[in-house]
C-alpha positions in Angstrom: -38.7 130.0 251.2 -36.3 127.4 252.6 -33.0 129.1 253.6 -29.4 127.4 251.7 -26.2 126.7 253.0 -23.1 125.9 250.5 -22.4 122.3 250.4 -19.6 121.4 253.0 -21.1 123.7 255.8 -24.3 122.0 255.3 -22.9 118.5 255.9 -20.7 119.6 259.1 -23.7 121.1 260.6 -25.0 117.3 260.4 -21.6 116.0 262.3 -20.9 114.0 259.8 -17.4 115.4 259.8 -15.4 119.2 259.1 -16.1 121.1 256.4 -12.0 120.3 255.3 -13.3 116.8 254.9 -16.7 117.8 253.5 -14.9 119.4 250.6 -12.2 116.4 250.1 -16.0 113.9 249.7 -17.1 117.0 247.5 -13.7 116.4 245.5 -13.8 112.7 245.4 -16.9 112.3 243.7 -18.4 110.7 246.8 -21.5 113.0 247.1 -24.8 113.4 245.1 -27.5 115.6 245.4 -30.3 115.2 243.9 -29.2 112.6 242.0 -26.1 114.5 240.4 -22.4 115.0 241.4 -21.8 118.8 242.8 -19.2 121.1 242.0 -17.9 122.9 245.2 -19.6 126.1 246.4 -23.1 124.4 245.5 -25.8 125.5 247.8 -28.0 123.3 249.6 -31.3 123.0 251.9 -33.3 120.6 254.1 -35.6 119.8 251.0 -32.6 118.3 249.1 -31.4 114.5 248.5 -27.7 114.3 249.9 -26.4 110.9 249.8 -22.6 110.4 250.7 -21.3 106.8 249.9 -24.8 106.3 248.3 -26.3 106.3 251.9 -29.0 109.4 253.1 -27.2 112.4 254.9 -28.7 112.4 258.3 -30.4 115.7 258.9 -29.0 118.4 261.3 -28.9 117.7 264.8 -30.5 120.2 267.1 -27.6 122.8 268.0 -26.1 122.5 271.0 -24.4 125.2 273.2 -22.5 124.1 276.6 -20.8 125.9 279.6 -18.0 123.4 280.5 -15.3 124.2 283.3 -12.2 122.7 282.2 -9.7 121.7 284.4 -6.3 121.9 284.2 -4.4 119.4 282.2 -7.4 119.5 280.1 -6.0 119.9 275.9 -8.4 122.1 273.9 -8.4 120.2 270.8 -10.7 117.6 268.9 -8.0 115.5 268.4 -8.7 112.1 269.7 -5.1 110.7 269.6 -4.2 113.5 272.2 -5.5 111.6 275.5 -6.1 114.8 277.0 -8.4 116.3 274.7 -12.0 118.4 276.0 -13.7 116.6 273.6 -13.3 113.1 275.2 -13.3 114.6 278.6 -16.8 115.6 278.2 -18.2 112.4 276.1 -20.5 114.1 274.5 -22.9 111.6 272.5 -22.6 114.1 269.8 -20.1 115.9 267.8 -19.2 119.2 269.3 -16.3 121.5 269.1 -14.7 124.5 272.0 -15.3 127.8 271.0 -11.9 129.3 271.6 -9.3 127.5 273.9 -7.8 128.0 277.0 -4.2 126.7 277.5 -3.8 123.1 279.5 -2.3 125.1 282.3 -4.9 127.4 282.9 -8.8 126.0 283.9 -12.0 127.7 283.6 -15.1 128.4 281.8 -15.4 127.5 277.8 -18.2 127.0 275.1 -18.3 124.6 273.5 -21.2 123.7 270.6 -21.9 121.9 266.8 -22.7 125.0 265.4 -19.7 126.6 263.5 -21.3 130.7 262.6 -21.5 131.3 266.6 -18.0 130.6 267.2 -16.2 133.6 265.0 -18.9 135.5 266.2 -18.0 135.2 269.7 -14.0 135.3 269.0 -13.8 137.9 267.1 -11.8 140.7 269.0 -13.0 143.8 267.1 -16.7 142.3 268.6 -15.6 143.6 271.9 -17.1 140.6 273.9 -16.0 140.3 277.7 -13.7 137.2 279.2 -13.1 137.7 283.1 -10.1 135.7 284.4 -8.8 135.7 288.1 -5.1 135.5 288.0 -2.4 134.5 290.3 1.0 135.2 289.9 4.7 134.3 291.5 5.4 137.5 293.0 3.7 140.7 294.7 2.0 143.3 292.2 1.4 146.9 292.9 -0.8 149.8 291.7 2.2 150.3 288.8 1.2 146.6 287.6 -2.1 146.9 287.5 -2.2 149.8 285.5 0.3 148.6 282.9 -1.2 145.8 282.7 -4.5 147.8 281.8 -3.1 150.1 279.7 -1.5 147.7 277.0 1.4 146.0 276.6 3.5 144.9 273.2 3.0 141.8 272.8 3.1 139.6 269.7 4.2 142.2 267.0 1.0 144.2 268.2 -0.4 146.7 271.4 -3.0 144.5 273.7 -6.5 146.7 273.8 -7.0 148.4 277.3 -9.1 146.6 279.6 -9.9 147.1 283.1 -7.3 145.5 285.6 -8.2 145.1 289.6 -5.6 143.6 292.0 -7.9 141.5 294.6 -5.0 140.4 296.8 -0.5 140.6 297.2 -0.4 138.4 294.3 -4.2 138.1 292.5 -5.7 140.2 290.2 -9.2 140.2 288.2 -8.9 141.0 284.3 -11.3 141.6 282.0 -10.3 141.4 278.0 -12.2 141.7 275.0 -9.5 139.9 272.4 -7.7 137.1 272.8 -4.2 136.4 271.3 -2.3 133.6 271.8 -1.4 133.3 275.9 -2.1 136.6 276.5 -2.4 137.1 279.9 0.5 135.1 280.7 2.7 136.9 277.7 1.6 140.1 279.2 3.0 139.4 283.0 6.1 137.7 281.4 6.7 141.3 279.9 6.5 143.2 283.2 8.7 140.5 284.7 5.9 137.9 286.5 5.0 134.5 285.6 1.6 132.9 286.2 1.1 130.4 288.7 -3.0 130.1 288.1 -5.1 131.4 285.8 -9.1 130.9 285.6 -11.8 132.1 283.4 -15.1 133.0 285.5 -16.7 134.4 283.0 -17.5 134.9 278.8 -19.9 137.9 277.8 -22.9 137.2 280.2 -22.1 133.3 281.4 -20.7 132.6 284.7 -19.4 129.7 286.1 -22.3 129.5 288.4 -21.0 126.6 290.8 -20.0 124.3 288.0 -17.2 122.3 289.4 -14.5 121.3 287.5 -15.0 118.9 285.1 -18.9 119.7 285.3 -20.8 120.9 282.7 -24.5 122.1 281.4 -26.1 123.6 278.3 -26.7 127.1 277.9 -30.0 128.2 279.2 -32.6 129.3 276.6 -32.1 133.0 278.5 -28.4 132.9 278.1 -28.9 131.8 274.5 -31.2 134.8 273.8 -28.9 137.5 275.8 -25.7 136.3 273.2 -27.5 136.2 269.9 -28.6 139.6 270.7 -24.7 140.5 271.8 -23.2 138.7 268.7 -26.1 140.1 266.2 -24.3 142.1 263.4 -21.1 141.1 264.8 -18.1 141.1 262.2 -16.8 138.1 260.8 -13.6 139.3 260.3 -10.7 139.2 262.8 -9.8 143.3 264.0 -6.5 143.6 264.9 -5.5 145.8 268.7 -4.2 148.3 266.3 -5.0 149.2 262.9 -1.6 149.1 261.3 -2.4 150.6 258.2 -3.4 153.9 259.9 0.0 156.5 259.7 0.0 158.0 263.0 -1.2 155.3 265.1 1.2 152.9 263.3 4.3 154.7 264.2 3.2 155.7 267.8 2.6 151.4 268.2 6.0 151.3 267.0 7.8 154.1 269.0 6.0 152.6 272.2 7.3 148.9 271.6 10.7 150.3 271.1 10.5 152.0 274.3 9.2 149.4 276.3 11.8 146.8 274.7 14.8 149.4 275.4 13.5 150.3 279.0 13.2 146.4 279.9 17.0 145.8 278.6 18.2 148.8 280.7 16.4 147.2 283.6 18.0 143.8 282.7 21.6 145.5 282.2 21.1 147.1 285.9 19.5 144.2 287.4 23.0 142.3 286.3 25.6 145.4 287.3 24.1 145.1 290.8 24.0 141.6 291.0 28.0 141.5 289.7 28.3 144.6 293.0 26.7 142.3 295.4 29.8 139.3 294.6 32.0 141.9 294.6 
C-alpha cells in the first residue's frame, strides 16, 4: 500500500516551493489531482496526477542531507535578496534548506537538507540531541564560570538545561548543549559579564567537522544517515521547554532563582560603580 502525504507537504518535498506557497496554489484553484480541484488537507501519493498550472508535478527528488561549515558572515536564511544567504553560498543545484541556524558571527558545522520531518526532529530540545561548540571569549574564565555556565542560567524568560562545560584554555571553553534558544551561548556569557569573541560548532549528534574547511561541504554518509534516524526515531515533534512551567514547585523555584540571579547581578553592578566613583575620588 502506497504511503500518503497531505497535499502541500507533498509538493514541497518535490522543491517546487514551501508548503506556505503550496497552500496559497491549493487556495487559488491552481492545482488538480486527478483531474479535480482539492480542498486543503487532501492526501496524496506517488500514484496520483498532480498538475499545477496544468503542467505534471515533477516527482520527489532523492533527499538530500549535507554537512556544510559555514563561515562567518554567512546569513542562515533562504532568502535570496539577502546576499549573504547559506543557500547561495552553497549553489546547490537543488532546493535545500539549514536545519537550525547559527548566527552570522559565529561559523561552524550545520545540516542542511530538502526533506522537512528530519529537521524538527533534530531541533527539538526535549529530543536531547548533542551540539559541541568551542568558544572564545574577551576575558579570562575560571572554575566559578564554568560551572555556572553548566549549571543553567536565566535566560529568555526561562532556566538553560545543564550541560557539560570544560574550560580548554584562559579564555576558551568546550560546551555541549542539547536545546537551542535564540543566541544562547552568547546570552548566557553576557549574563555572567563576558562577551563572545568566536564561537564554532564542531559538532551535531554524531557528525564532526572532519577537516571540512570553511566554506566546504559534503553529504552525509549512508553510516551517518543510519546512526541519526536511529537517534531521532520516536523523537517528539513538539518543542519541550528547559522547564516545565506548568509544574508548581519547579515553576516557583525557576522564578525564585531568576530573581536571585537578577538581584545579585544589580548589587554587583551598584558595587562595581561605588568603587569606580572611590577610585576618582
Amino acid at each position: 500500500m502506497l504511503s500518503t502525504t497531505r497535499l502541500n507537504k507533498y509538493i514541497s518535498e518535490t522543491g517546487f516551493c514551501s508548503r506556505r506557497e503550496a497552500d496559497k496554489l491549493i487556495d487559488d484553484g491552481r492545482i488538480k489531482v486527478n483531474g479535480k480541484t482539492p480542498e486543503m488537507g487532501l492526501k496524496v501519493s506517488d500514484s496520483d496526477d498532480i498538475l499545477i498550472d496544468n503542467k505534471p508535478l515533477k516527482a520527489k527528488p532523492k533527499r538530500v542531507y549535507i554537512a556544510y561549515n559555514k563561515p562567518v558572515g554567512v546569513t542562515c536564511t533562504t532568502e535570496k535578496k539577502i546576499k549573504s544567504n547559506i543557500v547561495s553560498a552553497i549553489n546547490y543545484p537543488e532546493r535545500i534548506f539549514p536545519i537550525g541556524r547559527l548566527d552570522r558571527p559565529s561559523e561552524g558545522l550545520i545540516f542542511l537538507t530538502n526533506e522537512g520531518d528530519i529537521v524538527n526532529k533534530i531541533l527539538r530540545a526535549g529530543n536531547n540531541h548533542e551540539k559541541e561548540y568551542i568558544v572564545t571569549v574577551d576575558k579570562s574564565i575560571n572554575k566559578r564560570f564554568v560551572d555556572r555556565m553548566a549549571g543553567g542560567l536565566p535566560i529568555l524568560d526561562t532556566v538553560t538545561k545543564k550541560c557539560f562545560v570544560k574550560q580548554t584554555g584562559d579564555k576558551k571553553f568546550t560546551i555541549v548543549l542539547t536545546q537551542g534558544l535564540n543566541r544562547q551561548i552568547r546570552r548566557m556569557c553576557e549574563y555572567l559579564g563576558y562577551e563572545v569573541t568566536a564561537l564554532k560548532r564542531v559538532r551535531i549528534m554524531n557528525v564532526n567537522l572532519n577537516g571540512l574547511r570553511p566554506g566546504q561541504w559534503r553529504h552525509l554518509s549512508d553510516k551517518e544517515m543510519s546512526e541519526i534516524n536511529k537517534a531521532i526515531k520516536g523523537s517528539a515533534k513538539t518543542e519541550e521547554g528547559s522547564i516545565d512551567l506548568n509544574k508548581k514547585d519547579k515553576s516557583v523555584n525557576v522564578r525564585r532563582n531568576v530573581a536571585r540571579d537578577a538581584k545579585m547581578k544589580k548589587v554587583g553592578q551598584r558595587k562595581q560603580g561605588t568603587l569606580s566613583l572611590n577610585k576618582r575620588k
